[in-house]
BALUMPA-966178 format. One line per 2 residues: number of its first residue (from 1); for each residue z, x, y of C-alpha. Coordinates in Angstrom, 2 decimals. Each point is the difference from the previous one (the first is absolute). Last residue first. Layout:
N
NUM	Z/X/Y  ...
# end
This chain:
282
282	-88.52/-56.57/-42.39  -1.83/2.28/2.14
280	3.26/2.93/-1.12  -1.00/-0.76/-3.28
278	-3.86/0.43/0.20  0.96/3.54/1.39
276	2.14/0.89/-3.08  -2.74/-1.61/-2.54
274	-2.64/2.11/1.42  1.91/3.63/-0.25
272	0.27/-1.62/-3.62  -3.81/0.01/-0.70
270	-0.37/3.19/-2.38  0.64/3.52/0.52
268	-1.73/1.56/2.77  1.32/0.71/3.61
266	-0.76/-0.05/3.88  1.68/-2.59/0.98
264	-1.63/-3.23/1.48  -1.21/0.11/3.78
262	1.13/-3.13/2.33  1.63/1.50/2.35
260	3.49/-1.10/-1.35  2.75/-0.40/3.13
258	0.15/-3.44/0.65  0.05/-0.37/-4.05
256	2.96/1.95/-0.61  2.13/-2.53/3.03
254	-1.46/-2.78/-1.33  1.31/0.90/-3.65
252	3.10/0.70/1.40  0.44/-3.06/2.08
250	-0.82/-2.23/-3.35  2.42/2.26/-1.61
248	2.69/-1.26/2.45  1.87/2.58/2.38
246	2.85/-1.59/1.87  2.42/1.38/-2.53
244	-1.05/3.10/0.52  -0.61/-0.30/4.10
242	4.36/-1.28/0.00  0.74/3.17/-2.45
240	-1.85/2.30/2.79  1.62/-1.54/2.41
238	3.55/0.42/-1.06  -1.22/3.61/-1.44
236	-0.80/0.81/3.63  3.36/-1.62/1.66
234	2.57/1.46/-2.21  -1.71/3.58/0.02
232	-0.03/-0.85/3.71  3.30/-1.27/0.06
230	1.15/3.04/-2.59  -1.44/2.37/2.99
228	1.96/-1.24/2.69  3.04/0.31/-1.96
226	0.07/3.16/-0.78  -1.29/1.22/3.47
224	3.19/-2.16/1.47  2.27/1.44/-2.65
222	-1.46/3.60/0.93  0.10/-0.68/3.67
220	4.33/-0.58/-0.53  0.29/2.23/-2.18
218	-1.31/2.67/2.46  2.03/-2.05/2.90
216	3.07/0.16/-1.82  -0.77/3.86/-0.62
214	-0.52/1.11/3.67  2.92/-2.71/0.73
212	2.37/2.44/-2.75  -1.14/3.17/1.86
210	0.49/-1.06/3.54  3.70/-1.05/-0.68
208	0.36/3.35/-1.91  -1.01/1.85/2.53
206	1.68/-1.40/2.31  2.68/-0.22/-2.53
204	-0.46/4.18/0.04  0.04/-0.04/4.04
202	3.05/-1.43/0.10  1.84/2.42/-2.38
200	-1.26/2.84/1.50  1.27/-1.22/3.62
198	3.35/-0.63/-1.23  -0.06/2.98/-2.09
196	-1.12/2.01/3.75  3.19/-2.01/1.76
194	2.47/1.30/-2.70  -1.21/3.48/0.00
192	0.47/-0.46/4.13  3.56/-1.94/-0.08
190	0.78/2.91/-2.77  -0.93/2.85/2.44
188	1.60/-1.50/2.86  3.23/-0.53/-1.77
186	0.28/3.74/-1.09  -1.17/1.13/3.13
184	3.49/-1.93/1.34  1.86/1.42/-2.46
182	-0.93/3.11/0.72  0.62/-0.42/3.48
180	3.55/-0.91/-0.68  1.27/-3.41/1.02
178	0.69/-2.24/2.77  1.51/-3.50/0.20
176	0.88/-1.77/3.17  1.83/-1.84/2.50
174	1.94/-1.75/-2.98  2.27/-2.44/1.99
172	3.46/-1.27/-0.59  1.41/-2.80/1.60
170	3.67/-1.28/0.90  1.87/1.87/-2.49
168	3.63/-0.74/0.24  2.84/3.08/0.25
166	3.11/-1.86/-0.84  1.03/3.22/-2.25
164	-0.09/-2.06/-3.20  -3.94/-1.11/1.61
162	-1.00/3.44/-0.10  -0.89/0.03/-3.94
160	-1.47/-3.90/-0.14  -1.69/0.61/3.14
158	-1.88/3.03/-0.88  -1.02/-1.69/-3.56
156	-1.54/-2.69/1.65  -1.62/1.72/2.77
154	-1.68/2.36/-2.57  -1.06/-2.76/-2.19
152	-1.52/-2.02/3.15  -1.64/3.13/1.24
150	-1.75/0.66/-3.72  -1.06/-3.43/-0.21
148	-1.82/0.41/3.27  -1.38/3.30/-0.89
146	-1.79/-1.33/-3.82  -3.13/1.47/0.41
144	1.16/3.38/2.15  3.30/0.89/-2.28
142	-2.30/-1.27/-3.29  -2.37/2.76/0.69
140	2.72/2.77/0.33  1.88/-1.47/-3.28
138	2.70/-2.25/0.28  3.76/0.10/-1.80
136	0.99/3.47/1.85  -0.62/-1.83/3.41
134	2.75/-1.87/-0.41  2.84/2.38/-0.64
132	-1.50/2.58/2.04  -0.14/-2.85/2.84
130	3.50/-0.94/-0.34  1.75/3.40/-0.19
128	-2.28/1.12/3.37  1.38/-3.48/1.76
126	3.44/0.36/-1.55  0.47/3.20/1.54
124	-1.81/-1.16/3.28  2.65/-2.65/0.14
122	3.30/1.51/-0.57  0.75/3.15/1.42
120	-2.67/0.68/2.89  -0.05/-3.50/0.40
118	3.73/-0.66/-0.25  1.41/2.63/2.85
116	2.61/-1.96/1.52  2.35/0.05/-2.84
114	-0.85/-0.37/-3.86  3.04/-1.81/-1.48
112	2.12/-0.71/2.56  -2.71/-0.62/2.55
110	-1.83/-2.37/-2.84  3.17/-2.19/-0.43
108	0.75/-0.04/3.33  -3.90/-1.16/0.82
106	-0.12/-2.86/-3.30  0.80/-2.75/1.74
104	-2.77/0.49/2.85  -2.81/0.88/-2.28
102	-1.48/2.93/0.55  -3.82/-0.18/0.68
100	-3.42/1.20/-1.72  -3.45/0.87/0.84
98	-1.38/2.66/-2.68  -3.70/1.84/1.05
96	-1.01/1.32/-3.15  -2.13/3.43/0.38
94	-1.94/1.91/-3.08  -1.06/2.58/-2.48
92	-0.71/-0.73/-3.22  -0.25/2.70/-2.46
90	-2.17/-1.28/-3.17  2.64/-0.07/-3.33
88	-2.23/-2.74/-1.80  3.22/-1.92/1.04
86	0.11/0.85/3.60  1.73/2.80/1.43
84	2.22/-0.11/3.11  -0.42/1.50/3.74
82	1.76/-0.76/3.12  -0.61/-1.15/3.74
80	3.01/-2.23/0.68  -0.31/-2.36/3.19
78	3.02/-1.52/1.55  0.17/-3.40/1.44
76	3.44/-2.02/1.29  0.32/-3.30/0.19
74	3.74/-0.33/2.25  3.30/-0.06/-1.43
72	1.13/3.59/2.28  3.08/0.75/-1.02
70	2.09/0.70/2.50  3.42/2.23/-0.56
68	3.24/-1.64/1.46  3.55/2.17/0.48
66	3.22/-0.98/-0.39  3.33/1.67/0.35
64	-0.51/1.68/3.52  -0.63/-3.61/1.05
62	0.65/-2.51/-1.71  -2.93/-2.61/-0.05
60	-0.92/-2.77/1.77  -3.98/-1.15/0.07
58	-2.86/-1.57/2.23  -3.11/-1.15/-1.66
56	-2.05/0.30/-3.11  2.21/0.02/-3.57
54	2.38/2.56/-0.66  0.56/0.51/-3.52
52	3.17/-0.27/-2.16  0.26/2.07/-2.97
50	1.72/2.56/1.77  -0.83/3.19/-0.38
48	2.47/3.22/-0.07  -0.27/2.62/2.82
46	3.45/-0.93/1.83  -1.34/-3.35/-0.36
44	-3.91/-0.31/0.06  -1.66/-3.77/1.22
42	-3.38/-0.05/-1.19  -1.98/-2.01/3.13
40	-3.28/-1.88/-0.80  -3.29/0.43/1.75
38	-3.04/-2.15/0.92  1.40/-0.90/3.42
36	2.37/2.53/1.36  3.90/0.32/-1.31
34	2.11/0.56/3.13  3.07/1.64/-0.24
32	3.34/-0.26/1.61  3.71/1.90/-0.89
30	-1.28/3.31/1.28  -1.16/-1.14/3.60
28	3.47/-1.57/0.13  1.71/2.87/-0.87
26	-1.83/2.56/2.10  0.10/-2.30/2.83
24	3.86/0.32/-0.62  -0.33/3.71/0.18
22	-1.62/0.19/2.66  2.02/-2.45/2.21
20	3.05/1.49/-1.29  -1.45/3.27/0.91
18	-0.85/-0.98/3.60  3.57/-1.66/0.38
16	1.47/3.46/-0.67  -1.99/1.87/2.06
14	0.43/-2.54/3.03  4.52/0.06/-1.35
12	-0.34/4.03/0.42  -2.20/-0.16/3.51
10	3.07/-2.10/1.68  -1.22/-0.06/3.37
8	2.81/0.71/2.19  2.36/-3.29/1.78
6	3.17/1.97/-0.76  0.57/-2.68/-2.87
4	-3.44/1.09/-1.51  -3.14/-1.54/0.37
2	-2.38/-0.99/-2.40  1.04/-3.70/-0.04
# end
């Protein structure tokens, strides 16, 4: 086969072979491609897109007039460390960790319009945008008391401005919030003013509370005193009205003469002392 008639190795029809072989492995190497698992193929013709896209698997294409580009439909995370100001205009400093994917329908689309280099592009520009927006509508202490709402805001809004571009928002995380040290003094110093009113205020109802029992009890004693002494007053003149009317004059007069001794009074002026004692013997 490589020989000529004269029975010589033919070295120009080897060559030749060898370059057919080339260049049809060339060919055939150029009109396959393999799309990997958790990818999509965008199909480019002479450099413009087509809007079909390669699924996973084993593909045709023409080659020297096609070429594929992978786009890679995986979740993705990035990590933006920025800065924004809150609405009582506090500098907040901080890192949101975005996980996100392209969705499969939407890769020629987002290669035509963006190209391979979306998160540099596309997402952590609408991350910053996003969380300045947001952020601007919450002051300092609201960003750390109300963080969860915050995140779901944030993740809201991010989707609904990268979700034209078939970029979808998995989960978005707040790793954290910092702010200026004066700010942070500032906090401390009202959390500590606070804490001493608290205190202040506790210890005057204390106060208070001991006060008002101090005084219950006072009227308390006084009504008790009060009334202790109108049942004796009660009592005395009770008995005292029951001996009265117990008292006859018979009893009286026994009662005067148990204690005479017997001697008359002293006195002139006629017999009338007399009369008195003869009329208590009566």
């Amino acid at each position: 086969m490589f020989r000529d008639k004269a029975g010589n190795i033919a070295v120009g029809k080897i060559v030749g072979t060898i370059v057919l072989l080339v260049v049809l492995l060339v060919i055939i190497s150029g009109s396959v491609v393999v799309v990997e698992a958790g990818q999509t193929g965008v199909v480019l013709t002479f450099g413009r897109v087509s809007p079909v896209v390669l699924q996973e698997g084993f593909h045709f294409k023409i080659p020297f007039a096609q070429t594929v580009v992978t786009i890679n439909n995986r979740i993705v995370k990035t990590e933006v460390n920025t800065e924004a100001f809150s609405k009582d205009l506090q500098t907040v400093s901080t890192v949101i960790a975005v996980n996100y994917h392209i969705n499969k329908s939407s890769s020629a689309e987002l290669y035509k319009q963006v190209g391979l280099g979306y998160d540099d592009v596309l997402v952590i520009p609408a991350i910053n945008e996003v969380l300045k927006a947001v952020t601007a509508n919450y002051t300092a202490q609201q960003l750390v008391s109300s963080r969860a709402d915050v995140s779901i805001l944030l993740d809201e809004n991010l989707n609904a401005k990268l979700n034209a571009y078939g970029v979808i928002v998995d989960d978005l995380n707040i790793i954290n919030w910092d702010f200026t040290e004066e700010y942070i003094s500032a906090i401390e110093a009202k959390q500590v003013a606070e804490q001493n009113l608290i205190k202040t205020r506790t210890e005057q109802e204390q106060a208070l509370v001991i006060a008002n029992t101090e005084a219950q009890k006072q009227v308390i004693a006084a009504k008790a005193e009060a009334d202790k002494i109108k049942l004796l007053a009660d009592a005395t003149a009770s008995s005292n009205m029951t001996i009265a009317e117990s008292l006859s004059d018979i009893l009286i007069r026994y009662e005067l003469l148990q204690k005479w001794d017997g001697q008359l009074p002293k006195v002139t002026g006629g017999a009338s002392t007399f009369t008195e004692i003869s009329g208590l013997l009566k």
